[in-house]
N, C-alpha and C positions, 0 to 999 in steps of 0.2 A: 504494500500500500504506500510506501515512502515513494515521494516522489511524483503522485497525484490528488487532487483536492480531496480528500473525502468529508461525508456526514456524523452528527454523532451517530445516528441512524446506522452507519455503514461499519465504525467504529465496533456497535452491538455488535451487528453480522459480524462480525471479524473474529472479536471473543467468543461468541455461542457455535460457532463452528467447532469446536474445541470437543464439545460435548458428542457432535458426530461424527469425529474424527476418531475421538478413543470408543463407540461404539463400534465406527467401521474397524478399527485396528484388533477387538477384540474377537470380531465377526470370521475376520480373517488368520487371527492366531487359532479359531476353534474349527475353523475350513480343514487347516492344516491338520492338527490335532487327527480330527475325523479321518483323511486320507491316509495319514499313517498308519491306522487303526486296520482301514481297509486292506492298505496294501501289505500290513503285514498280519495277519490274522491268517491262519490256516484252518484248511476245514480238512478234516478227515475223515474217510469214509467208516458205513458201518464195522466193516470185517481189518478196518487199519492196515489199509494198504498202501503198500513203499510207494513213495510218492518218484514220478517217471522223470524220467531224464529232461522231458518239454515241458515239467509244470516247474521243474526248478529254473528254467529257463525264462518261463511268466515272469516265476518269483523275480528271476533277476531282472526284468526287463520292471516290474513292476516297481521295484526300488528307486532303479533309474528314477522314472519319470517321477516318484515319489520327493528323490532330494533336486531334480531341477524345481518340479514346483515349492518345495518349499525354501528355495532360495529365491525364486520371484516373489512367493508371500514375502520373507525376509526382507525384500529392496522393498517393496511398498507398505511392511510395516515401517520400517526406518525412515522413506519419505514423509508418511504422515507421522512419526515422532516428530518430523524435523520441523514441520507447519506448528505444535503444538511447544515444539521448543520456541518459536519466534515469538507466539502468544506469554507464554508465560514470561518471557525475558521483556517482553513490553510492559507486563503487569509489575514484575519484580523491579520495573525500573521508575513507579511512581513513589515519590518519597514521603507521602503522609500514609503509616504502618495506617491507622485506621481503615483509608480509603483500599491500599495495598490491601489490608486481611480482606476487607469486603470482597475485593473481584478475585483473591484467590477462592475464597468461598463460593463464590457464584460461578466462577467462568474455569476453574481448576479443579473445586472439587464438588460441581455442580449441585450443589444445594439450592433445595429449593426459598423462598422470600425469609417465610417464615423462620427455618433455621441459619437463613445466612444473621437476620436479626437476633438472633438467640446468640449466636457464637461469636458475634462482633460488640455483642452488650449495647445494643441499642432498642431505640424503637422501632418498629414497624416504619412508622409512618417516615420517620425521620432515616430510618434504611433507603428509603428510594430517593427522600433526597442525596443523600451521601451517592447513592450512587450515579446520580447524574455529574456530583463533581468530580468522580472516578471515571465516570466516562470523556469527560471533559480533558480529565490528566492524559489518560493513555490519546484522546485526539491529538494534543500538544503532543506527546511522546512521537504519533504514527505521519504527523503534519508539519513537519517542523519546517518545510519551507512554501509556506500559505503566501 
């Protein structure tokens, strides 16, 4: 976003993507998970019979394509880390801790209104405004040449 005018509007979008990003990251570490599970799972027949020279060959081809994919999962878990790293190092770089706890609470460790107020020792009411001046910080942070 450095670099073009943005809204505090655009601002939000920026940090609440955070929230689907470590959805999709999870999505895809349990993608993984799952395949491996697949490709390495044996079945074996009723009377347990020696498994044939061509199924050990599936096996292996099965591996294969097991650890390419899970190094593609890999590179696009690590990309979306690296989106969620620039969010938080935006947040981590507004310097009133108040405002700071607020949008880690909210936009890091996505609590909802109510508990972001709880855990920031404030009110309700007075939580939304805090956060319009936490939104404000991080615009300054992501605008800086307006």
């Amino acid at each position: 976003m450095r670099g073009q005018h943005i809204t505090i509007d655009d601002v939000k979008a920026w940090l609440k993507r955070g929230q689907y990003l470590m959805r999709e990251i999870e999505a895809l570490k349990e993608s993984k998970r799952e395949a491996m599970l697949r490709a390495t799972s044996i079945t074996v027949g009723e009377h347990k019979e020696r498994v044939s020279r061509s199924a050990d060959k599936r096996s292996d081809d099965a591996l294969i394509a097991i650890a390419d994919y899970s190094l593609d999962v890999d590179r696009r878990v690590a990309k979306l880390q690296g989106v969620l790293t620039e969010i938080s190092s935006a947040i981590y770089s507004v310097e009133d801790g108040l405002l700071r706890l607020l949008l880690i609470n909210r936009y890091i460790l996505f609590h909802n209104w109510e508990q972001v107020s709880i855990n920031i020792g404030q009110e309700y009411r007075w939580t939304h405004r805090l956060h319009r001046r936490a939104l404000g910080e991080i615009y300054e942070i992501l605008n800086f040449d307006h």
